[in-house]
C-alpha positions as CSV (number, residue, x, y, z in Angstrom):
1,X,97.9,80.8,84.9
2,X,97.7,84.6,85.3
3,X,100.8,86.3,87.5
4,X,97.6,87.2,89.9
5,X,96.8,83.5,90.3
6,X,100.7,82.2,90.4
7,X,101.4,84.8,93.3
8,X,97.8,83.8,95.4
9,X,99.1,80.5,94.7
10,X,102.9,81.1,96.1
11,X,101.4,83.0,99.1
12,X,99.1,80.5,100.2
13,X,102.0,77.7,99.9
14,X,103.9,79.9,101.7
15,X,101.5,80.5,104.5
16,X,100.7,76.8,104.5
17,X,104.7,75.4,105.0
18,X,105.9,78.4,107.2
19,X,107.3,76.6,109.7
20,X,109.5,74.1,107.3
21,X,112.9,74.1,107.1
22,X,114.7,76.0,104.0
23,X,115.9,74.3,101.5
24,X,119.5,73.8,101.3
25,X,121.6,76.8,100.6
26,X,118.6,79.5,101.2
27,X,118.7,81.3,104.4
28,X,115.7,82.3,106.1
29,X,115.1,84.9,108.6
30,X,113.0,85.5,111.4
31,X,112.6,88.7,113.2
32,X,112.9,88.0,117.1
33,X,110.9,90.2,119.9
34,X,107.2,90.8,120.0
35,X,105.1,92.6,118.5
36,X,105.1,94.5,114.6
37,X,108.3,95.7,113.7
38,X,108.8,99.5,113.9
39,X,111.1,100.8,110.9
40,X,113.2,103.6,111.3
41,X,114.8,105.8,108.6
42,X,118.2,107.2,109.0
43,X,119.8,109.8,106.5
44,X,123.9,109.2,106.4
45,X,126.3,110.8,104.0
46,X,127.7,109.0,101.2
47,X,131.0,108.3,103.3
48,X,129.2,107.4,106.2
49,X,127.0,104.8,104.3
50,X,130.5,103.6,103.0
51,X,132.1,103.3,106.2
52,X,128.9,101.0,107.7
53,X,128.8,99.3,104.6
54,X,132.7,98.2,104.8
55,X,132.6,97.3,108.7
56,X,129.5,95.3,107.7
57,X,131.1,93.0,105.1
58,X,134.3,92.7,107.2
59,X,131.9,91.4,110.1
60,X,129.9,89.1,107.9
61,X,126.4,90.5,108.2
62,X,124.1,92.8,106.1
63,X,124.3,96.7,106.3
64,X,121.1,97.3,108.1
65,X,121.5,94.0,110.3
66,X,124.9,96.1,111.8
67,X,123.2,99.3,111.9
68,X,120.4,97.7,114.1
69,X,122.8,95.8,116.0
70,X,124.6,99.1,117.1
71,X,121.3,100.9,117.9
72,X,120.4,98.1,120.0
73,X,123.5,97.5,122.1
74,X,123.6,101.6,122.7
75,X,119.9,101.1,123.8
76,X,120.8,98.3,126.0
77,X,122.6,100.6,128.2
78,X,120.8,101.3,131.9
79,X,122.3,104.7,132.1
80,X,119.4,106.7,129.8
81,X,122.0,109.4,129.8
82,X,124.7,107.9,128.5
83,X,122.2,107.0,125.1
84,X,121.0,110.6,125.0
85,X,124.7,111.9,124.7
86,X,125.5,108.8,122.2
87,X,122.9,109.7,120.3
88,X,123.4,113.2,120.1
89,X,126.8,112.7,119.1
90,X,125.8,110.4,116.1
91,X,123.2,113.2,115.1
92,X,125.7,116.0,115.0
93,X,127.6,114.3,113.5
94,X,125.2,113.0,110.7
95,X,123.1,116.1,110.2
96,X,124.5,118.6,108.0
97,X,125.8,122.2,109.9
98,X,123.0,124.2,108.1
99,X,120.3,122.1,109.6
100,X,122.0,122.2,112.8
101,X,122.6,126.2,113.3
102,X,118.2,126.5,112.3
């Protein structure tokens, strides 16, 4: 069997037993809310990317599941000001001074 033919066969098994359980030990993932995800690329310093990555392994959870996690909770705020002034603190602090004085 070809590796086109093995991967249209894994897809359509795949398609076909979606809603099954995993098998024991693998963990599956669904993405909650409606509608097609939106992905959103954030550029950090090497430090900063540290820092995330270390808070996210204390806590258990991927990078990028943490990362989303504190985008969401400041967006869960009523008070749209209160997000702007987050977010522009996050910014100046990620953007480099150069881009920032431009």
């Amino acid at each position: 069997m070809s590796i086109e033919e093995t991967l249209a066969a894994e897809a359509a098994h795949a398609e076909a037993n979606r809603d099954a359980t995993p098998a024991p030990g693998v963990r599956a993932q669904r993405r909650s809310g409606a509608g097609n995800p939106a992905v959103l690329s954030v550029r950090l310093t090497k430090e900063q990317y540290d820092q995330l990555s270390e808070r996210a392994e204390r806590a258990g959870v991927p990078t990028s599941a943490l990362a989303r996690e504190v985008i969401l909770s400041s967006l869960g705020d009523a008070d749209g000001d209160r997000v702007a002034a987050k977010l522009e603190e996050v910014l100046r602090r990620t953007l480099s001074p150069d881009l920032l004085a431009s």
